[in-house]
C-alpha positions in Angstrom: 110.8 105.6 96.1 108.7 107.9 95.6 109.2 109.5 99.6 112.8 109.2 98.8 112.8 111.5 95.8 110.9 114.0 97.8 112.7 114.1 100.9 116.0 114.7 98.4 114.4 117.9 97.5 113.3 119.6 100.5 114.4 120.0 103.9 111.6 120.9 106.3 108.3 118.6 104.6 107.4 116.0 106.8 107.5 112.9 104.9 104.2 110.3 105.7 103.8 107.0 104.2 99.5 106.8 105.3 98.9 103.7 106.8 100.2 100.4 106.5 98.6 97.3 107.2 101.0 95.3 108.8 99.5 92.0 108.8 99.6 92.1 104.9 103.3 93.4 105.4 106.8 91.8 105.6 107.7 93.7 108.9 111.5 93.4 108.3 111.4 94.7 105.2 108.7 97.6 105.9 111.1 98.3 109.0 114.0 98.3 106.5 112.1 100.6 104.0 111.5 103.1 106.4 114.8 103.0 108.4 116.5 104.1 105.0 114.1 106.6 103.9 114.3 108.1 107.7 118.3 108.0 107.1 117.8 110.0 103.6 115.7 112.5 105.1 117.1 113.4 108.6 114.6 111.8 110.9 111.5 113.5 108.8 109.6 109.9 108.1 106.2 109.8 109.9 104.8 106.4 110.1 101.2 105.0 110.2 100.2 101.5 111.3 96.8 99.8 111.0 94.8 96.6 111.4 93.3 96.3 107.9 89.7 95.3 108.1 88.6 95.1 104.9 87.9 91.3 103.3 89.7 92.4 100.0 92.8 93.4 101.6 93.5 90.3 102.8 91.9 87.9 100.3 94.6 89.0 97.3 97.6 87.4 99.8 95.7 84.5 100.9 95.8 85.9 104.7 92.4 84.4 106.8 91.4 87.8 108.3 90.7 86.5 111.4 94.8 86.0 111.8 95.2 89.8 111.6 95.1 90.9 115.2 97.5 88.3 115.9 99.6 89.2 112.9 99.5 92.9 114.0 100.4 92.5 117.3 103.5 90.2 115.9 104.8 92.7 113.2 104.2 95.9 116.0 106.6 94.5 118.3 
């Protein structure tokens, strides 16, 4: 929301969302997200991808970390 709201009010800023870890993610709805805010913005979205690899990160969604290669290389194709 908060990307969208930018990208409304200027015309050159690139517009990056850091990195997300995409076996935490939904992938079609992080693909959807980001296909709307690129739409909004005229192409300006910069998008950054990661593994995770932190215990915590997955332990809060109940996702055994030793699924998230797998579940990276799943939600990156």
């Amino acid at each position: 929301m908060l990307l969208a709201a930018i990208s409304q009010r200027t015309t050159t800023l690139r517009l990056g969302t850091g990195v997300n870890v995409l076996p935490i993610n939904d992938p079609i709805r992080l693909a959807e997200d980001l296909a709307e805010l690129d739409l909004l913005s005229h192409g300006r979205v910069c998008f950054g991808a990661g593994r995770g690899y932190q215990p915590h990160e997955f332990a809060g969604f109940h996702i055994p970390m030793e699924t998230a290669k797998e579940r990276f290389w799943s939600a990156s194709k």
